[in-house]
C-alpha positions in Angstrom: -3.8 27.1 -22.9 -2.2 23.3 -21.7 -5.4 20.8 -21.5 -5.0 19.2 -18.3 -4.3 15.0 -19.2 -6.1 14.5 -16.1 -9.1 16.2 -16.7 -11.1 13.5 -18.5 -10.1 10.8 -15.9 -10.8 9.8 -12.5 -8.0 8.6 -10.0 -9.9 5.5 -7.5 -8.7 2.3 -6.0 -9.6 -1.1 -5.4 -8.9 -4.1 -3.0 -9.4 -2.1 -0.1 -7.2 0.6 -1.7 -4.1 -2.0 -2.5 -5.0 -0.7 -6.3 -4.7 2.2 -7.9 -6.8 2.8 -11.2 -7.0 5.6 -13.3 -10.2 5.3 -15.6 -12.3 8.0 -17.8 -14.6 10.0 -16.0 -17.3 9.2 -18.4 -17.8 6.0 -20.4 -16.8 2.2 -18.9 -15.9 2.1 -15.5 -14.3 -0.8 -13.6 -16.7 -1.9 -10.9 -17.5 -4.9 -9.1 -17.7 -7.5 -11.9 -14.0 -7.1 -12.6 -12.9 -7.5 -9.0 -15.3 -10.9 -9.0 -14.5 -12.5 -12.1 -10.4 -11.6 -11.0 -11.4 -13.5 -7.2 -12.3 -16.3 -9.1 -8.7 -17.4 -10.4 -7.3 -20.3 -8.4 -4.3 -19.5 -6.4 -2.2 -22.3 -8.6 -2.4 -20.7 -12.1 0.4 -19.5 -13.4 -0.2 -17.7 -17.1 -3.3 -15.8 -17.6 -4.7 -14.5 -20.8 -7.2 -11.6 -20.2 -9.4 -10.5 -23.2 -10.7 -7.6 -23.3 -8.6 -5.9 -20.4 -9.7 -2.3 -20.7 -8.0 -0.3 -18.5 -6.5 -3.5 -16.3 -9.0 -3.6 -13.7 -8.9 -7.6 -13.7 -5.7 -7.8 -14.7 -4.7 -5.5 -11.9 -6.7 -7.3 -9.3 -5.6 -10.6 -10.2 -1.8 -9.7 -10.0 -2.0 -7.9 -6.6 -3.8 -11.2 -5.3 -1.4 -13.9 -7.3 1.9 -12.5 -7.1 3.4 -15.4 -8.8 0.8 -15.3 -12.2 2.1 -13.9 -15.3 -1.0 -12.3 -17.3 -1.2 -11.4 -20.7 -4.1 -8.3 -21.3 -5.2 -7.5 -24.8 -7.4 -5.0 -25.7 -8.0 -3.4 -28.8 -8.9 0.3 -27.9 -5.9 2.5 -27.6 -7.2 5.1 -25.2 -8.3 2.1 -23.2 -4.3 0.9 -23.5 -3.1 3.9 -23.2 -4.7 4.0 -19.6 -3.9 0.1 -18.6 0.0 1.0 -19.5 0.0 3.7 -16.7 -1.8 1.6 -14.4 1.0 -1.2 -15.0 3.2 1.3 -14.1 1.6 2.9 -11.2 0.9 -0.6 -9.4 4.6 -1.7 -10.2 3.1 -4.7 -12.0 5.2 -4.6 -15.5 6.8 -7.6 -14.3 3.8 -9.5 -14.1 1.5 -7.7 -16.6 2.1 -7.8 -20.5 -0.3 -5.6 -22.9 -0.8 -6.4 -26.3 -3.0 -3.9 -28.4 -5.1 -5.8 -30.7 -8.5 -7.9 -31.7 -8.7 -11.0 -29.5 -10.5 -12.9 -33.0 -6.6 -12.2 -34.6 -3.7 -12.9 -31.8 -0.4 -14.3 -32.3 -0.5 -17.9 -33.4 2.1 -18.6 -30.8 -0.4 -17.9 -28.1 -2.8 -21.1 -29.1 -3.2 -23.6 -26.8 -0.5 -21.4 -23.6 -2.9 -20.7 -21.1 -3.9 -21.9 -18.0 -6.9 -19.8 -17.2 -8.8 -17.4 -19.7 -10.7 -14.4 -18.5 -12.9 -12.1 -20.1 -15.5 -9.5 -19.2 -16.6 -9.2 -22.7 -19.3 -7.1 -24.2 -22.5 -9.2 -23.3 -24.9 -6.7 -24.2 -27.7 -7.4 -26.5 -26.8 -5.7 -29.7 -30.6 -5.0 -30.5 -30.6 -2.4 -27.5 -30.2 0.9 -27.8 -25.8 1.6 -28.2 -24.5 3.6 -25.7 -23.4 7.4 -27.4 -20.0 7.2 -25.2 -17.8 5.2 -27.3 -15.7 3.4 -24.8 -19.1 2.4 -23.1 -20.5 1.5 -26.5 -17.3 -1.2 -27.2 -17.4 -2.5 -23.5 -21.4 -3.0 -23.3 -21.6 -4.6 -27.0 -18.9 -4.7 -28.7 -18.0 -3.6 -32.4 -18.3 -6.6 -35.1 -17.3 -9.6 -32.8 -20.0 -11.4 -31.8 -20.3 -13.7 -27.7 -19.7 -16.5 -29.7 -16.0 -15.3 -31.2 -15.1 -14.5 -27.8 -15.7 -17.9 -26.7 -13.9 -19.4 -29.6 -11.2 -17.3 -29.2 -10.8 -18.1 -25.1 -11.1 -21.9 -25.9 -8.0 -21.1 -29.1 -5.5 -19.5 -26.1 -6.0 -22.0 -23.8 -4.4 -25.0 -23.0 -6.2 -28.7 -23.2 -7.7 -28.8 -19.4 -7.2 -25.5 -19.0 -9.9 -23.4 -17.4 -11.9 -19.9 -18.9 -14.3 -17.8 -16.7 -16.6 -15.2 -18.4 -18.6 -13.4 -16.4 -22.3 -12.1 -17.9 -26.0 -11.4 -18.2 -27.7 -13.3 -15.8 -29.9 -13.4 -19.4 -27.1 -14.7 -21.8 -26.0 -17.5 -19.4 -27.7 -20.1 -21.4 -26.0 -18.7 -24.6 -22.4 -18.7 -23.7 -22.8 -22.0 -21.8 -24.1 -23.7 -25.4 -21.2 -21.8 -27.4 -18.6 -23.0 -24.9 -20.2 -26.7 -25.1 -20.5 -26.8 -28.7 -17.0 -25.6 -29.2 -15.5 -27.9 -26.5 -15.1 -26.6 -23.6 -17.5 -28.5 -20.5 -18.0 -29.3 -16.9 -19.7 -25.5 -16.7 -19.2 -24.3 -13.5 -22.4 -21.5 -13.0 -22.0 -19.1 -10.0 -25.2 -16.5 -9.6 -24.6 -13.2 -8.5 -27.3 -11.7 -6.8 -27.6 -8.0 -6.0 -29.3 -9.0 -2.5 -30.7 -12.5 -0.9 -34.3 -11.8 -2.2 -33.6 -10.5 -5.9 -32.6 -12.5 -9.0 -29.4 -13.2 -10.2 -28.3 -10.1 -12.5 -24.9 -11.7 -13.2 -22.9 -14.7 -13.4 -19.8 -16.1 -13.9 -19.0 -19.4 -15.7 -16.6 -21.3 -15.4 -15.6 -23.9 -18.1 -12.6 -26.3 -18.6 -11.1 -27.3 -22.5 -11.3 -30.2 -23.8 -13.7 -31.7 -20.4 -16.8 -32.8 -21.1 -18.0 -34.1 -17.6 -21.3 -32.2 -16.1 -21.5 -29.3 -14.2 -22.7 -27.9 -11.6 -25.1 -25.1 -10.0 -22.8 -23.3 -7.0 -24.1 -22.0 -4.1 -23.3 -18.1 -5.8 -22.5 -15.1 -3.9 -25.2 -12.1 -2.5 -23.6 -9.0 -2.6 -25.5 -6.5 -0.6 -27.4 -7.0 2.8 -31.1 -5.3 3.2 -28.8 -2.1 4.8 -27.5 -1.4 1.4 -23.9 -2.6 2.1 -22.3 -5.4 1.0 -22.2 -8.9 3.0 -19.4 -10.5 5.0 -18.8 -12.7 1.9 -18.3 -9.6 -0.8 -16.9 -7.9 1.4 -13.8 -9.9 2.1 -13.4 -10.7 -1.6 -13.7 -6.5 -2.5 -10.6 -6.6 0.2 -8.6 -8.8 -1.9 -10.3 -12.5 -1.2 -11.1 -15.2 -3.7 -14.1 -16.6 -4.7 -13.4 -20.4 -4.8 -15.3 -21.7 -7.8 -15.2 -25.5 -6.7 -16.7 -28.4 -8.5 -18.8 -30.9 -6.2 -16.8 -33.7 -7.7 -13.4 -32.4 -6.8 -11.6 -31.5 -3.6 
């Protein structure tokens, strides 16, 4: 008897269905920190290294938004590639989307110092936690042998002096990846909270960092993602349908 391919996977869509995603039924699953961390690209950049891609979901997100972006995804799982080739394909977004299979800590030398904007949704689980059984889960919650700190060395190696990195975490670890990006330099830290509602604390965050600048940064304003009705507000909303989340410093236009 034929195993059905599609048996271990589930078909969904994102950006108010503008996305199509096929992902594992059980294990990592894209959800709304992907489609955040991809709103928070500015509309100018051009190439985009995401580490870490998984199945695409940012990838995907930020191509569908930034039509004019070039992305390179790398991610060292194949099953996880395998999956992010045929959602390439399905979107129609070979032309913008390039996959490399491998360990972020070991790319091509000729990517150092090429990219405008680095993203990453990287494992940011603590590692003295209980590991996931599912192994997908297990990689994308905390990782195998590379550590935050490689991932923010490695971010701050592909991009390009004043170039700009976004990570998105632990509430919890903020403190730790901010130090690791200013002690590796990489400054003005841009910190935007995520909270779950208006009366709850922040459970995520994205930062926001720029190479080589060593100005302050700055606390934004952050982004509630649920009302007290259990849906989410007028400002996730229009940012699940495809909007940006503009990640400004208060010293710049």
């Amino acid at each position: 008897m034929m195993t059905d391919p599609d048996s271990d996977v589930t078909h969904d869509h994102l950006l108010n269905k503008t996305v199509a995603i096929t992902q594992p039924k059980n294990g990592y699953r894209v959800g709304t920190d992907a489609i955040l961390l991809a709103a928070s690209v500015p509309q100018r950049t051009k190439r985009i290294l995401d580490m870490g891609c998984g199945v695409g979901g940012v990838a995907l997100c930020i191509a569908k938004r930034l039509p004019d972006v070039h992305i390179t995804a790398v991610e060292l799982d194949p099953d996880m590639v395998a999956l992010a080739e045929r959602n390439i394909e399905d979107n129609n977004l070979a032309g913008q989307i390039r996959l490399l299979t491998g360990d972020i800590t070991a790319l091509s030398p000729v990517l150092a110092n090429s990219f405008d904007h680095v993203v990453s949704n990287p494992p940011y689980h603590d590692t003295r936690g209980t590991r996931p059984q599912n192994r997908s889960r297990a990689l994308a919650h905390m990782g195998e042998d590379t550590k935050l700190a490689d991932w923010v060395k490695a971010a701050i190696w592909a991009t390009k002096p004043r170039g700009r990195i976004s990570f998105i975490c632990r509430a919890d670890r903020a403190s730790e990846l901010i130090t690791a990006f200013e002690s590796n330099g990489a400054g003005e830290t841009l910190l935007c909270p995520l909270w779950p509602r208006h009366d709850t604390p922040a459970s995520r965050v994205i930062i926001q960092v720029r190479k080589t600048i060593t100005g302050p940064g700055a606390i934004l304003p952050g982004l509630v993602l649920h009302n007290d009705s259990g849906g989410y507000t007028q400002s996730a909303s229009r940012i699940m349908q495809g909007g940006a989340l503009y990640l400004t410093h208060p010293a710049r236009s």
